[in-house]
ROVODO-380384 format. One line per field, with one value per residue (C-alpha): residue in one letter; y, z, x; chain; residue number from 1. Coordinates in Angstrom, 3 decimals. Last residue first. Example, Ala and Ser with C-alpha at 12.3 -4.5 7.8 and 13.67 -1.06 7.14 Angstrom:
REM ROVODO-380384
rest	S,A $
north	-1.060,-4.500 $
up	7.140,7.800 $
east	13.670,12.300 $
kette	A,A $
nr	2,1 $
END
This chain:
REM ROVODO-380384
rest	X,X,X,X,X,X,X,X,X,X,X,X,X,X,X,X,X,X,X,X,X,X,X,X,X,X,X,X,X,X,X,X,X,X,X,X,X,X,X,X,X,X,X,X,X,X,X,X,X,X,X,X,X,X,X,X,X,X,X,X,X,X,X,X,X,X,X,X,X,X,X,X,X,X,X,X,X,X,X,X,X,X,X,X,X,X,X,X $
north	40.874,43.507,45.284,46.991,50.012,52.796,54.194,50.817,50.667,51.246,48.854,46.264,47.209,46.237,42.686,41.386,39.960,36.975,34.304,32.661,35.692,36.311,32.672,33.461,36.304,34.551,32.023,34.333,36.083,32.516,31.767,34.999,34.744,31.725,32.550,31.044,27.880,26.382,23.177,25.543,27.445,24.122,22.713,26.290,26.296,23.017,23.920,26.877,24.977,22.003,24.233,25.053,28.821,32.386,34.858,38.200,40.412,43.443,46.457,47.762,46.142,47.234,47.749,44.487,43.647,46.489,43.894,43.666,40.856,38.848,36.011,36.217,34.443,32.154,33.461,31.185,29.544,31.272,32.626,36.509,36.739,33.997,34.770,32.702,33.599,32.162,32.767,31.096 $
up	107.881,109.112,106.542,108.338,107.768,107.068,103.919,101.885,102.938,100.054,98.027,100.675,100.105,96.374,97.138,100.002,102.837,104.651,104.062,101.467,99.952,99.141,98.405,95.489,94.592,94.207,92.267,89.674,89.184,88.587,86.157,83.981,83.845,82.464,79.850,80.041,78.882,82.300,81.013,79.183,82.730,84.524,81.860,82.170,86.268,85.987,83.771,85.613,89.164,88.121,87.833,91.380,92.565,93.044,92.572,90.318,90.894,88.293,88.219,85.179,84.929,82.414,79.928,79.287,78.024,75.510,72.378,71.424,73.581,74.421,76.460,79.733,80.444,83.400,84.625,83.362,86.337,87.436,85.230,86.109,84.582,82.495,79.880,79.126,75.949,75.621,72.395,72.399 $
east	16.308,18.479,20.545,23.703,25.274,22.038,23.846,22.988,19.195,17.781,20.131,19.088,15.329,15.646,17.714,15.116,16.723,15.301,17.861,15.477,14.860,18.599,18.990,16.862,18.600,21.697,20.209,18.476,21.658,23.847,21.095,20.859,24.579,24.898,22.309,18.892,17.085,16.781,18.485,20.846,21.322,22.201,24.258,26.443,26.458,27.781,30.517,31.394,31.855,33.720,37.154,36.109,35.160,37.015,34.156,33.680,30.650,30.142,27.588,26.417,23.034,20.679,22.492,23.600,19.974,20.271,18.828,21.821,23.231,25.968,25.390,26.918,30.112,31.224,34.601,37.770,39.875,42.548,45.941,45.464,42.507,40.598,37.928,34.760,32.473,28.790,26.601,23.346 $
kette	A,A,A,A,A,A,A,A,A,A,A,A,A,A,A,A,A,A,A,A,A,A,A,A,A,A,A,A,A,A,A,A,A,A,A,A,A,A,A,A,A,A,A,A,A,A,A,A,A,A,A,A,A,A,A,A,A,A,A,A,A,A,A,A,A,A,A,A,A,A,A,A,A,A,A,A,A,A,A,A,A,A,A,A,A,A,A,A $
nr	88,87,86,85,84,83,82,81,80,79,78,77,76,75,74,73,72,71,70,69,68,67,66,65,64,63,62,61,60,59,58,57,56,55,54,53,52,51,50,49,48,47,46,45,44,43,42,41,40,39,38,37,36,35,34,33,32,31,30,29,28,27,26,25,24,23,22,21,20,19,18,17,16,15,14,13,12,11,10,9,8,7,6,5,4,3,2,1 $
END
């Protein structure tokens, strides 16, 4: 598995995503960048490898996950978008 980190500005370097051929990037051409701990992107990398899954792939999956948990599902927020708020 190929990982790359890059910093900007001087902060802490991003997690990476695994770069792919096979189109995978493709499908999502939207980017989220967070401030976080130094200890944050290493953990996030042992958990992913544990998982067998890119960095990316894992910090995805968790987000959505919480989603759910909080009651709001990701494909009916994206709907919903021009109506202002998402109710759960």
């Amino acid at each position: 598995m190929t990982m790359h980190r890059r910093a900007i500005n001087g902060t802490q370097p991003l997690v990476g995503a695994r770069l792919s051929t096979t189109g995978e990037s493709l499908r999502f051409t939207n980017n989220l960048r967070i401030r976080c701990p130094a200890s944050l992107p290493p953990a996030i990398d042992k958990a992913a490898a544990k998982n067998l899954m890119t960095s990316a792939e894992y910090i995805r999956q968790s987000v959505l996950s919480r989603l759910r948990q909080d009651g709001i599902d990701p494909g009916l927020a994206l709907q919903s978008e021009g109506a202002g708020e998402i109710s759960p």
